[in-house]
C-alpha atoms as a printed R data frame, in Angstrom:
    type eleno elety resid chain resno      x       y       z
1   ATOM     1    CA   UNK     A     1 15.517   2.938  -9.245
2   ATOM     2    CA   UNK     A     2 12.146   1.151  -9.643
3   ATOM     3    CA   UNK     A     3 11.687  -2.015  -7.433
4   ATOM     4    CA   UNK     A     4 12.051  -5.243  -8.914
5   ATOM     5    CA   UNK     A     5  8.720  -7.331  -8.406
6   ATOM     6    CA   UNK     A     6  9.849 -11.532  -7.809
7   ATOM     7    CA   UNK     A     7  6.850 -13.784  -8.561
8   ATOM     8    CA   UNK     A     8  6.567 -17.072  -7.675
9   ATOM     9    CA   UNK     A     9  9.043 -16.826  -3.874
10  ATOM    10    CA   UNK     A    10  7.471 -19.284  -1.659
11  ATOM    11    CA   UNK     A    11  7.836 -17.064   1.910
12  ATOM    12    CA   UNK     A    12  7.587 -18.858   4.901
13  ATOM    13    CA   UNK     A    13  7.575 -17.083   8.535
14  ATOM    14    CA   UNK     A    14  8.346 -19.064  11.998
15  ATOM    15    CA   UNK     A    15  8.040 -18.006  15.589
16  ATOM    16    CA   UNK     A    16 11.420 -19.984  17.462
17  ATOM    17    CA   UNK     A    17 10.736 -21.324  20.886
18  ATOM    18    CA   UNK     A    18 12.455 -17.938  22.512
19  ATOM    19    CA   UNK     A    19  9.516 -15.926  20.439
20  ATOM    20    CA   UNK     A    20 12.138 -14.829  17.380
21  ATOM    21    CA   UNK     A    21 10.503 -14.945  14.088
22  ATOM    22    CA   UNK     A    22 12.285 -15.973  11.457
23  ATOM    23    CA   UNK     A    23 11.529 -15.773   7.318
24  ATOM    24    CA   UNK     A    24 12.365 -17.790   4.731
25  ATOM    25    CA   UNK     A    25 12.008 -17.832   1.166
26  ATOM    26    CA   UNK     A    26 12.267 -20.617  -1.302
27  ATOM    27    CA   UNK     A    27 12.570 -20.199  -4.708
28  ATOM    28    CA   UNK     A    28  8.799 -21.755  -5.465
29  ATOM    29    CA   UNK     A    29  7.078 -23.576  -3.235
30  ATOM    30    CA   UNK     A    30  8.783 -27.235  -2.442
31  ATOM    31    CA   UNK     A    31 11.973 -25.475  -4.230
32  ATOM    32    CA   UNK     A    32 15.703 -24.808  -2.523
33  ATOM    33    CA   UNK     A    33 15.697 -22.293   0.144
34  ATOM    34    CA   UNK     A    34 17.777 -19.151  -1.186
35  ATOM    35    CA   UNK     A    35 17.357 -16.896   1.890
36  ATOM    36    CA   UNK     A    36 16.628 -16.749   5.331
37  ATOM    37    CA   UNK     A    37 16.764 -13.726   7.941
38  ATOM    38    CA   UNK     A    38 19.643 -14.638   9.315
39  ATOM    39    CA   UNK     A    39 21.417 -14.619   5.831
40  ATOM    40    CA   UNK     A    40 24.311 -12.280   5.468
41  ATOM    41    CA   UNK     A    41 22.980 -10.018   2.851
42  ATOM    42    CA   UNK     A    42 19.286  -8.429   2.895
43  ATOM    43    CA   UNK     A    43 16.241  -9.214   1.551
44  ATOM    44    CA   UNK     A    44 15.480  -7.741  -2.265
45  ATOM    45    CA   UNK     A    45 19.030  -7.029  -2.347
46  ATOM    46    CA   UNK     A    46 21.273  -7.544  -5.453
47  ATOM    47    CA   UNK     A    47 22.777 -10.483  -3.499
48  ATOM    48    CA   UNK     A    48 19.279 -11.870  -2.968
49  ATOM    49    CA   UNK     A    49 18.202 -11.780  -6.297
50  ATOM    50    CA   UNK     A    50 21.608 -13.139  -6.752
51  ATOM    51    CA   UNK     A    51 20.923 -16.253  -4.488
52  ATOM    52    CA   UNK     A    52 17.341 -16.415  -6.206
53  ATOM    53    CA   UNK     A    53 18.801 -16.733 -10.014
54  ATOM    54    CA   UNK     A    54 21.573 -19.050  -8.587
55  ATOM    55    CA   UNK     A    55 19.014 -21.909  -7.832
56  ATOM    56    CA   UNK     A    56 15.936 -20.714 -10.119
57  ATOM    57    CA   UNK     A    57 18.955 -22.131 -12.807
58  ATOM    58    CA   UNK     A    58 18.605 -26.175 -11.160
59  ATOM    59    CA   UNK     A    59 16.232 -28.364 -12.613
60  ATOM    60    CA   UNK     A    60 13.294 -28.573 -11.209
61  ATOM    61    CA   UNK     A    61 12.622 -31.928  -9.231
62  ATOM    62    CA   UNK     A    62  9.257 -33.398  -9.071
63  ATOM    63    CA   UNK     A    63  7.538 -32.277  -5.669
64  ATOM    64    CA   UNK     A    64  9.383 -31.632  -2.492
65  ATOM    65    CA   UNK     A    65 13.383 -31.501  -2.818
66  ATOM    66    CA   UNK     A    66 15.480 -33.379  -0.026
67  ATOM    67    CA   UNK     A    67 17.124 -29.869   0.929
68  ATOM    68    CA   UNK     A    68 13.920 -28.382   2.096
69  ATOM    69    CA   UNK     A    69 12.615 -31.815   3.286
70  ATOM    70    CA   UNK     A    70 15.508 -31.455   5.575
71  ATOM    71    CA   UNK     A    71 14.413 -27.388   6.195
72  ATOM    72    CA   UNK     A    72 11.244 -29.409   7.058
73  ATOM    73    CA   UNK     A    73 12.272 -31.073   9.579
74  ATOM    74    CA   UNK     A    74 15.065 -29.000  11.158
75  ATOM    75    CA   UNK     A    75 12.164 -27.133  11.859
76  ATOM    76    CA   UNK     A    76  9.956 -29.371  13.203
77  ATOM    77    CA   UNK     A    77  8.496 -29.588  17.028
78  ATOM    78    CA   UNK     A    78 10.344 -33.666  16.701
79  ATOM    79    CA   UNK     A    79 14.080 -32.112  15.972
80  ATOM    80    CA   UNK     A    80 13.228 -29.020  18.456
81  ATOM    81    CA   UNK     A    81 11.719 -31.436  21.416
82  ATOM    82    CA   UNK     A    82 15.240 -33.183  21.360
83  ATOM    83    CA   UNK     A    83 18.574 -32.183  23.481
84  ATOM    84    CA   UNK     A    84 20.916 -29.555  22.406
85  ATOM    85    CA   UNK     A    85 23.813 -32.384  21.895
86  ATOM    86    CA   UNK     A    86 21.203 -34.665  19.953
87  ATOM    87    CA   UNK     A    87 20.085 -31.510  17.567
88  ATOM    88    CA   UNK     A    88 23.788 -30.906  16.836
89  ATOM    89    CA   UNK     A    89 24.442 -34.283  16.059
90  ATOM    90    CA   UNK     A    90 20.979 -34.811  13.727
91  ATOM    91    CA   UNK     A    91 21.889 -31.540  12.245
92  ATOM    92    CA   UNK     A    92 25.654 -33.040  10.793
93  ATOM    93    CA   UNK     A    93 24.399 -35.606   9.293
94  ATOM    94    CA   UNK     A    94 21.007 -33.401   8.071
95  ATOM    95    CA   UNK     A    95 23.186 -30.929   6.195
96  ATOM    96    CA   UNK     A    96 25.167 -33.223   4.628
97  ATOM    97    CA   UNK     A    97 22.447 -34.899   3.145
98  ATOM    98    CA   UNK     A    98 20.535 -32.137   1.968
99  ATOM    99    CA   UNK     A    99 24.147 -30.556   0.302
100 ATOM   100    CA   UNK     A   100 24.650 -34.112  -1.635
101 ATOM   101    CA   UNK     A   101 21.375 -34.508  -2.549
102 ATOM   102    CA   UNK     A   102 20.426 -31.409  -3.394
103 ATOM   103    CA   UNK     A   103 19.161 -31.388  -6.898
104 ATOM   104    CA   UNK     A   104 16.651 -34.726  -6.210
105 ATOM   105    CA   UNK     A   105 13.248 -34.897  -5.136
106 ATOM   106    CA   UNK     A   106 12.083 -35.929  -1.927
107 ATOM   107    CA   UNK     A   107 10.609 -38.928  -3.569
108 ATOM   108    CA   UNK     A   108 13.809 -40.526  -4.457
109 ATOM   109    CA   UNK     A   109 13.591 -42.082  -1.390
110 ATOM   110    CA   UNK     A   110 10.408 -43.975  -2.354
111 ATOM   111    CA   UNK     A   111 11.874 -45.815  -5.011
112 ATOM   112    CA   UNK     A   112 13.836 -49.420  -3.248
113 ATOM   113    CA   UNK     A   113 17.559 -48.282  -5.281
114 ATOM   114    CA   UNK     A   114 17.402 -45.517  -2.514
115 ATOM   115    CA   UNK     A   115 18.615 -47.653  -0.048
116 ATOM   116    CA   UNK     A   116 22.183 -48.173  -2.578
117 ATOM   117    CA   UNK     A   117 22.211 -44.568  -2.948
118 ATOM   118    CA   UNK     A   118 22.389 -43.593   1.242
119 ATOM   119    CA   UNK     A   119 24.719 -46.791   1.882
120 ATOM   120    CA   UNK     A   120 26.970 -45.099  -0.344
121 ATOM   121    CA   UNK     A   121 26.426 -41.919   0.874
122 ATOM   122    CA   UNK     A   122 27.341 -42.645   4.392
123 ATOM   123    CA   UNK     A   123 30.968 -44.314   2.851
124 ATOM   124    CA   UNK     A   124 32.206 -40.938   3.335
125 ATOM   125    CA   UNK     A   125 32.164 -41.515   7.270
126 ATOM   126    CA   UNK     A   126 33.821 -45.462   6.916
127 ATOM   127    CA   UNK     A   127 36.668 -44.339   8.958
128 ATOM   128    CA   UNK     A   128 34.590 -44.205  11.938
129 ATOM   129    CA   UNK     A   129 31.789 -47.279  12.387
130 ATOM   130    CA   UNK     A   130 30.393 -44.908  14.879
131 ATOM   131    CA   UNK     A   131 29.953 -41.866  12.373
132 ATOM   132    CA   UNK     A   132 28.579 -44.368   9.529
133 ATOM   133    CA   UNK     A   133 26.441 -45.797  11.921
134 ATOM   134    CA   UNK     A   134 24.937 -42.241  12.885
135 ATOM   135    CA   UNK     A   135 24.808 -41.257   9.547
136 ATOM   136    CA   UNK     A   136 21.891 -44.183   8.740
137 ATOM   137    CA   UNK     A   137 20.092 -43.600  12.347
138 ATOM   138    CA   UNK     A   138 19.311 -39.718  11.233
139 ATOM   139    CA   UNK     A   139 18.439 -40.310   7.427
140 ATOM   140    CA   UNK     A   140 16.248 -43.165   9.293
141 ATOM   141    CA   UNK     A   141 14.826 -40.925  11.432
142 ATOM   142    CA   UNK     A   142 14.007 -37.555   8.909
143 ATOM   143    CA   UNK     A   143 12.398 -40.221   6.431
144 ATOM   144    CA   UNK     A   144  9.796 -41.501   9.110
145 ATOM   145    CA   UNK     A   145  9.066 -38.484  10.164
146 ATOM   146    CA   UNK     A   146  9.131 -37.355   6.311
147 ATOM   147    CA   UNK     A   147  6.698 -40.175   6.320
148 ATOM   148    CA   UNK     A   148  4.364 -39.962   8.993
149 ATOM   149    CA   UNK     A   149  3.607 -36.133   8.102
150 ATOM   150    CA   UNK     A   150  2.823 -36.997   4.514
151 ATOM   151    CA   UNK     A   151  5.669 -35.822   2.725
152 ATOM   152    CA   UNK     A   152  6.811 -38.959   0.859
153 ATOM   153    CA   UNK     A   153  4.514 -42.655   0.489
154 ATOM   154    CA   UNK     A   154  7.150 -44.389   1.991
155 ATOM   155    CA   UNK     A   155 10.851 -45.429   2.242
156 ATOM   156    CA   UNK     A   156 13.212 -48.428   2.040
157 ATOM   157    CA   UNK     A   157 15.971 -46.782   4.593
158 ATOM   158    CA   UNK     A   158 15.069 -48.846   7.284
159 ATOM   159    CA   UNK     A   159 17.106 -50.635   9.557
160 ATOM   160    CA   UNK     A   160 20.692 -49.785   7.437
161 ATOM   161    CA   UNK     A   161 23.136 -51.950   8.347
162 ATOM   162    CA   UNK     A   162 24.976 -51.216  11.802
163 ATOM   163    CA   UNK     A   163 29.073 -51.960  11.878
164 ATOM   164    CA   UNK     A   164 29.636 -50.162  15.096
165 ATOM   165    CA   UNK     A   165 30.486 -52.309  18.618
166 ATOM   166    CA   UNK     A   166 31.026 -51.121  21.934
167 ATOM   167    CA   UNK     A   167 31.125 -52.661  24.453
168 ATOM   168    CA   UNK     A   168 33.323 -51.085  27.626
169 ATOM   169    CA   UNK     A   169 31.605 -53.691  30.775
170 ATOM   170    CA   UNK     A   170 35.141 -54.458  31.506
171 ATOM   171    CA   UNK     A   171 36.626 -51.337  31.882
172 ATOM   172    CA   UNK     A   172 35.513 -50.402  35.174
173 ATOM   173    CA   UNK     A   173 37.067 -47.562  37.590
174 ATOM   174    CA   UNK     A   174 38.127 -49.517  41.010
175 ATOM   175    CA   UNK     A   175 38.480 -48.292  44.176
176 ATOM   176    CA   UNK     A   176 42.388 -48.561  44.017
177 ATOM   177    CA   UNK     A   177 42.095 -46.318  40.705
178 ATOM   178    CA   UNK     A   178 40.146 -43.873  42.407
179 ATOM   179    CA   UNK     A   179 42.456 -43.946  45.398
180 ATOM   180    CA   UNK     A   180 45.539 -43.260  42.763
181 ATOM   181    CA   UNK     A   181 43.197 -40.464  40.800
182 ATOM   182    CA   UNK     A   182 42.640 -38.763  44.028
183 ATOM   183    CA   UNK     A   183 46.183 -38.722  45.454
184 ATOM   184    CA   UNK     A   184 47.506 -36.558  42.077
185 ATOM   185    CA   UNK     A   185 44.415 -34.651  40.953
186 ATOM   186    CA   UNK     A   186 42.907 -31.350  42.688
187 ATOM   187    CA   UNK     A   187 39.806 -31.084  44.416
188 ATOM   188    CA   UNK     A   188 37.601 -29.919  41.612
189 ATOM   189    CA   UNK     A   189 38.649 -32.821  39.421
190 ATOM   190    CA   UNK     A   190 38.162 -35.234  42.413
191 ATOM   191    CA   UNK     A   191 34.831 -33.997  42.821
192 ATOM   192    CA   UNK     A   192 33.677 -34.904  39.136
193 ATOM   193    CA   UNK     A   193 35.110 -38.381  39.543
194 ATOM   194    CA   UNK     A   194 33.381 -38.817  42.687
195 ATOM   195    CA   UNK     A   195 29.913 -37.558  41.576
196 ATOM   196    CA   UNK     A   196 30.306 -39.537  38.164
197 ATOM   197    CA   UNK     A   197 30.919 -42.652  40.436
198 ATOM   198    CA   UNK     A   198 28.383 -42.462  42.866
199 ATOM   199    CA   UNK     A   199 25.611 -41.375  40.559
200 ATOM   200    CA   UNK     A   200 26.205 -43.031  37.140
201 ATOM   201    CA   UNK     A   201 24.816 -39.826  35.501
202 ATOM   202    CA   UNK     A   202 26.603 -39.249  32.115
203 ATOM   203    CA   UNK     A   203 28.952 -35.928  31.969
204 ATOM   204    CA   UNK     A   204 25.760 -34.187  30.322
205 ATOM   205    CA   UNK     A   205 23.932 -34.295  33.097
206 ATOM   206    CA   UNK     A   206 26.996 -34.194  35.954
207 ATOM   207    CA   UNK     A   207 27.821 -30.620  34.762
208 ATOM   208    CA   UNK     A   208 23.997 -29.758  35.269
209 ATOM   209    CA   UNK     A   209 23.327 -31.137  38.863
210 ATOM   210    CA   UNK     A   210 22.315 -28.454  40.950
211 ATOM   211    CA   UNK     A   211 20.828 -28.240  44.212
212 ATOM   212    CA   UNK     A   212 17.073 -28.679  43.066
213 ATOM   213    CA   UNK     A   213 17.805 -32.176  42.066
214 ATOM   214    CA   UNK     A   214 18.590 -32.913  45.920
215 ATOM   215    CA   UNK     A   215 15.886 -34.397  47.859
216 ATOM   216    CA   UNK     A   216 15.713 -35.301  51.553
217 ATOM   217    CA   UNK     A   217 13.889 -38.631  52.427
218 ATOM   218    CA   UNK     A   218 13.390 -40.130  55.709
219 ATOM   219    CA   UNK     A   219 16.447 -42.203  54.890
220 ATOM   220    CA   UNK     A   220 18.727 -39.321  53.933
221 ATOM   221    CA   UNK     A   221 19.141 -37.458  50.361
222 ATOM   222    CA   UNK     A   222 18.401 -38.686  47.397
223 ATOM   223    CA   UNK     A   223 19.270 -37.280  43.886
224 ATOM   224    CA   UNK     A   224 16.229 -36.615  41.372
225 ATOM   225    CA   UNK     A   225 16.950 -35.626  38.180
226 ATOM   226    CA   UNK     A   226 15.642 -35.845  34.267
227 ATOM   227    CA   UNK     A   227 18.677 -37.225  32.580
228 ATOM   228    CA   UNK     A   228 19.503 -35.314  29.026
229 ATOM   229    CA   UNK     A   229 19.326 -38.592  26.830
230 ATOM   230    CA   UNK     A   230 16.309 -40.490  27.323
231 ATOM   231    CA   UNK     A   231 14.446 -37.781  29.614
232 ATOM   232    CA   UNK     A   232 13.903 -40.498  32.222
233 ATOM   233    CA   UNK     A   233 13.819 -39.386  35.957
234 ATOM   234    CA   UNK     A   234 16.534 -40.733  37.776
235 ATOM   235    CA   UNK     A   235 16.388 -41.525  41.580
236 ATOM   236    CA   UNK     A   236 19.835 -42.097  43.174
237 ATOM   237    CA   UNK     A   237 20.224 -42.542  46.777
238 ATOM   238    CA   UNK     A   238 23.054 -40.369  48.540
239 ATOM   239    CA   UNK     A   239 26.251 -42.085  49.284
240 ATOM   240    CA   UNK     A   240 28.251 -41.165  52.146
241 ATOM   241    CA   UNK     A   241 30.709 -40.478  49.261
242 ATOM   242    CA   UNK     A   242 29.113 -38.253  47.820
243 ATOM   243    CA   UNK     A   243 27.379 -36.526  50.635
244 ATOM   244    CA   UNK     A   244 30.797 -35.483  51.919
245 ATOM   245    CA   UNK     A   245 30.909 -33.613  47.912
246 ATOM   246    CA   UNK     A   246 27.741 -32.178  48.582
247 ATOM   247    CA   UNK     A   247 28.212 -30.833  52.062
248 ATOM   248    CA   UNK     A   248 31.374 -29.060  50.875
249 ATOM   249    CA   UNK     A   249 29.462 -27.375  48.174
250 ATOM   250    CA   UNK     A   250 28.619 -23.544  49.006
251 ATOM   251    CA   UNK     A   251 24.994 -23.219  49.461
252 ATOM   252    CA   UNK     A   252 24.586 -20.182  47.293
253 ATOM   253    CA   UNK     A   253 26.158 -21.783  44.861
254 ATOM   254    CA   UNK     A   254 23.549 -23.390  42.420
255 ATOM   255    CA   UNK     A   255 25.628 -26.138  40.370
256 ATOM   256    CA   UNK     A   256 27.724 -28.813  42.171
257 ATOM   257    CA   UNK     A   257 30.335 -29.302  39.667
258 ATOM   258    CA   UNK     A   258 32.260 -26.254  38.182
259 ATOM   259    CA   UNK     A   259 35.652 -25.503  36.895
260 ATOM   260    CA   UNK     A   260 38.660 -24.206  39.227
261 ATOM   261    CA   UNK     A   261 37.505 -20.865  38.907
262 ATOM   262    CA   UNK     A   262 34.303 -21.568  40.024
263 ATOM   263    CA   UNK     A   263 32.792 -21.754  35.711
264 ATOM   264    CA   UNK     A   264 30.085 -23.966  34.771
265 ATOM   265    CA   UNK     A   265 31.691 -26.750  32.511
266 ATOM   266    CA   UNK     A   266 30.733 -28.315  29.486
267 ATOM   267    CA   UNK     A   267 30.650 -32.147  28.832
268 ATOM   268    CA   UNK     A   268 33.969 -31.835  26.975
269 ATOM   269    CA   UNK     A   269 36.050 -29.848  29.635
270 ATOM   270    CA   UNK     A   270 35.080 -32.394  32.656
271 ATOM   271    CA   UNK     A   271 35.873 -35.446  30.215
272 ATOM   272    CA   UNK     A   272 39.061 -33.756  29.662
273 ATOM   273    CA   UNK     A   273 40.359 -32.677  32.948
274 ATOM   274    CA   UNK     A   274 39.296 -36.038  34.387
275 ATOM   275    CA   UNK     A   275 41.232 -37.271  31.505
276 ATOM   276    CA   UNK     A   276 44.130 -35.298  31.904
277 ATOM   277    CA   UNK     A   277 45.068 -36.096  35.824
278 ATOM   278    CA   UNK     A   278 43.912 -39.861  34.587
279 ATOM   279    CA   UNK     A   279 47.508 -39.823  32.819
280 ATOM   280    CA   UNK     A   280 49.391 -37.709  35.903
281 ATOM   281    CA   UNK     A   281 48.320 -40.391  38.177
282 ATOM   282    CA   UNK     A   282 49.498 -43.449  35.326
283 ATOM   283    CA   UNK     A   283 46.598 -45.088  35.180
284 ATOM   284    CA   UNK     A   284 45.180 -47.177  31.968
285 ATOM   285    CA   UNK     A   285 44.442 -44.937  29.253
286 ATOM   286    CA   UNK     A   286 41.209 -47.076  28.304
287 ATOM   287    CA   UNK     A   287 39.464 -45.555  31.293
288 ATOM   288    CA   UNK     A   288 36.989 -42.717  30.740
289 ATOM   289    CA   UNK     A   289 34.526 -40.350  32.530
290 ATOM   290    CA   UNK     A   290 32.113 -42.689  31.077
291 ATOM   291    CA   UNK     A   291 32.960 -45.847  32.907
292 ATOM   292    CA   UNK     A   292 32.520 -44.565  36.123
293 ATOM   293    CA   UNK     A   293 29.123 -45.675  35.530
294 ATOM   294    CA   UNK     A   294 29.633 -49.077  36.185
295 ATOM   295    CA   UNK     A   295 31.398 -48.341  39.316
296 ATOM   296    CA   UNK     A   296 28.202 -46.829  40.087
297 ATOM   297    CA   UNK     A   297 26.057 -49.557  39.500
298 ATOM   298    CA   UNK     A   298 27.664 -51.389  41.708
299 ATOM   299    CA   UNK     A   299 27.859 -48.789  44.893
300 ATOM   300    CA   UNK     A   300 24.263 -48.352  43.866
301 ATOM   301    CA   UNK     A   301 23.938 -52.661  44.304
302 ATOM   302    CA   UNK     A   302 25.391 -52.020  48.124
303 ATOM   303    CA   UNK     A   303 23.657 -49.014  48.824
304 ATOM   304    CA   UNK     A   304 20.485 -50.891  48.193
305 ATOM   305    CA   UNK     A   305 18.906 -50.793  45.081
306 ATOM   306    CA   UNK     A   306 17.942 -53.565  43.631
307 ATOM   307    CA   UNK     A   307 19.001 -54.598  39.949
308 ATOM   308    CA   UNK     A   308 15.639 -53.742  38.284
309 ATOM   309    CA   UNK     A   309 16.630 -50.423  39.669
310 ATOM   310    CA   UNK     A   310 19.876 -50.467  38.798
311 ATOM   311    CA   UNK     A   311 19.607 -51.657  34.773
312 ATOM   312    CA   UNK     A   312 16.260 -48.554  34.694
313 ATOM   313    CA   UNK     A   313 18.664 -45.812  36.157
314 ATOM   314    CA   UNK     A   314 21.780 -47.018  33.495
315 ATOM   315    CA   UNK     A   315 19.634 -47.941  30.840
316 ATOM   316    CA   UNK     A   316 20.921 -51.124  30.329
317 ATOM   317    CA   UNK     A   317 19.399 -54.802  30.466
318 ATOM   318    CA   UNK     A   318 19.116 -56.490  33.530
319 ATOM   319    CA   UNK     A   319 21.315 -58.900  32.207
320 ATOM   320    CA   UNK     A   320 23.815 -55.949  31.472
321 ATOM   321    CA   UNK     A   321 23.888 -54.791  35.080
322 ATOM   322    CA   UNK     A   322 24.540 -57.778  36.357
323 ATOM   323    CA   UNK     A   323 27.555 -58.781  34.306
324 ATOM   324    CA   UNK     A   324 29.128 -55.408  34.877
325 ATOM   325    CA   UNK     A   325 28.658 -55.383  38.223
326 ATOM   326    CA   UNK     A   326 30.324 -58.709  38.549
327 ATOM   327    CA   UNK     A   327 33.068 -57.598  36.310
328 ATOM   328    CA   UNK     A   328 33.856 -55.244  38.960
329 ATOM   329    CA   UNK     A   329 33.724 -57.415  41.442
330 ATOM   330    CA   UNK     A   330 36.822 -59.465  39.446
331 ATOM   331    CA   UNK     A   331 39.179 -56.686  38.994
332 ATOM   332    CA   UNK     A   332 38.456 -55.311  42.251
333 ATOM   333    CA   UNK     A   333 39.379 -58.330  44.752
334 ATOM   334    CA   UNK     A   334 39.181 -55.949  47.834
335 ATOM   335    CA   UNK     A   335 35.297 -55.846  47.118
336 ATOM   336    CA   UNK     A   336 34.478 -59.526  45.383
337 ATOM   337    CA   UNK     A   337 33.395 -61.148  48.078
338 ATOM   338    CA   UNK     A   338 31.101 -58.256  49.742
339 ATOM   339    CA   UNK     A   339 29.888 -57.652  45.947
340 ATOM   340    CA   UNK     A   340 29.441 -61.338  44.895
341 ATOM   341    CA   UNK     A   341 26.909 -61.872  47.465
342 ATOM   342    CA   UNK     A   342 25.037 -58.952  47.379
343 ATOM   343    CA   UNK     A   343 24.748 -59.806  44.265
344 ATOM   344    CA   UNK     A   344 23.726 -63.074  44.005
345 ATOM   345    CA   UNK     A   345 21.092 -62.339  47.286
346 ATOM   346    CA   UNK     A   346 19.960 -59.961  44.744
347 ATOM   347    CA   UNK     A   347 19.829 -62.270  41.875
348 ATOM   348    CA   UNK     A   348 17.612 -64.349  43.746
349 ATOM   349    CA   UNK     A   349 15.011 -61.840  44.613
350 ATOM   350    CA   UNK     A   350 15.024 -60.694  40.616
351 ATOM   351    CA   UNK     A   351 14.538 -64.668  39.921
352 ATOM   352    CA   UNK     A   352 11.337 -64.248  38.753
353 ATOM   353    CA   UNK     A   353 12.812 -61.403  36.042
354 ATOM   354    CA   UNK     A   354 14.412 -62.747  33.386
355 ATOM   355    CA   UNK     A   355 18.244 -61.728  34.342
């Protein structure tokens, strides 16, 4: 059987960060993708020409389509310089746009009815502000960068209108909570707890901490690491608390967290077992891994760092660290008085900061 020439495939080949290359072909060039090498039938196949015929049959946009403005950027150095969690989450909402907007051109977004066009969109996530929230941040996002490298003039998706509030200062882990957590749950659950609360670090980067990111100082230890969401370096003192955790911890061992069987976790598993002996040992259900980072902020006040530190490490405002630190020191009256004037001593040092 003579081989079927295709004119006009637009084939595009990338070399992935691990050194894989990868092919693509689009039906013309600034057309809808049709095939890729990790497809599940082979190139010049019946299936291929299949795939090829399948969108050949669209109209044609003017220019660039959205789908393969989203290829674009999916495979961009911006979307690959970002964390695993972050690339899963822009690629959701990515998809999803380039599925529902498949058969427009790139330029759609130029024109200011646009803007009605993604608010309605992102209806489809309105039972969760959260989600509908997301949903404008990463059309936001793919349309500057869309921008900046040329691809479209401009856009009116800016600054989409945000529903979503959180805000958890009050919900603080105190000592008497931790004292009830620790009396039910087993040591390896303990352990998370306690490194979440002396640290701050979010889950993402608990279930990473391994023995590189311990420093000694002339003081003691200290804990240097680059956290997963803003790529800041973090400098946290070592507790007695949680030098006790890391004395215990097997020096061959490379992580400081793991599972009961000695596993690596993931974010979701330490969330959930802290979770799950939460409820054994009847405590609020409000409370989270999460908001053990307040507790930290304020062991991190009486360990001595001082709120500028404090607000850079959490990523919050100055103002922000402040009112959750006092906040803790309300629902935890064995520690207001210690904690209130630590932290107004160190209110009046930050005076000339605007707290």
């Amino acid at each position: 059987m003579a081989r079927v020439e295709l004119k006009g495939i637009h084939k595009v080949r990338k070399q992935l960060s691990d050194g894989t290359v990868r092919e693509y072909h689009y039906a013309w060039r600034g057309g809808p993708k049709f095939w890729a090498t990790d497809s599940n039938f082979k190139k010049n196949s019946s299936e291929y020409v299949a795939a090829l015929a399948d969108v050949a049959e669209r109209p044609k946009p003017r220019g660039l389509t959205v789908p393969v403005l989203v290829d674009f950027y999916l495979d961009s150095p911006e979307y690959g310089s970002k964390a695993a969690r972050t690339q899963a989450d822009y690629r959701k909402f990515a998809l999803n746009l380039a599925k529902d907007f498949k058969d427009d051109s790139a330029t759609i977004f130029e024109d200011p009815e646009s803007r009605v066009e993604v608010n309605e969109w992102r209806k489809r996530w309105g039972h969760s502000p959260k989600q509908y929230d997301y949903a404008a941040t990463v059309v936001s996002i793919i349309l500057n960068w869309a921008r900046d490298e040329g691809h479209i003039r401009l856009h009116h998706c800016d600054q989409l209108r945000k529903v979503y509030k959180s805000d958890r200062s009050e919900i603080v882990w105190t000592n008497e909570d931790i004292l009830r957590f620790e009396r039910v749950a087993p040591r390896w659950v303990q352990r998370i707890l306690c490194v979440a609360s002396e640290t701050g670090l979010r889950p993402g980067d608990l279930i990473r901490l391994n023995w590189s990111h311990i420093e000694n100082t002339r003081e003691g230890r200290r804990v240097r690491i680059r956290t997963n969401k803003r790529g800041q370096v973090a400098s946290i003192p070592v507790t007695p608390r949680l030098g006790v955790v890391l004395d215990e911890t097997p020096t061959d061992r490379l992580l400081i967290l793991v599972s009961h069987t000695g596993r690596s976790l993931t974010e979701h598993r330490a969330s959930e077992a802290v979770r799950q002996w939460r409820d054994k040992a009847e405590l609020s259900s409000s409370l989270r891994l999460q908001d053990a980072r307040g507790t930290a902020a304020t062991k991190l006040l009486r360990a001595g760092c001082n709120l500028h530190q404090i607000a850079q490490h959490m990523a919050w405002s100055l103002r922000h660290a402040s009112n959750v630190i006092e906040k803790y020191a309300t629902v935890s009256p064995e520690d207001s008085d210690e904690i209130l004037v630590i932290l107004d001593r160190a209110k009046k040092i930050e005076s000339g900061t605007n707290v």
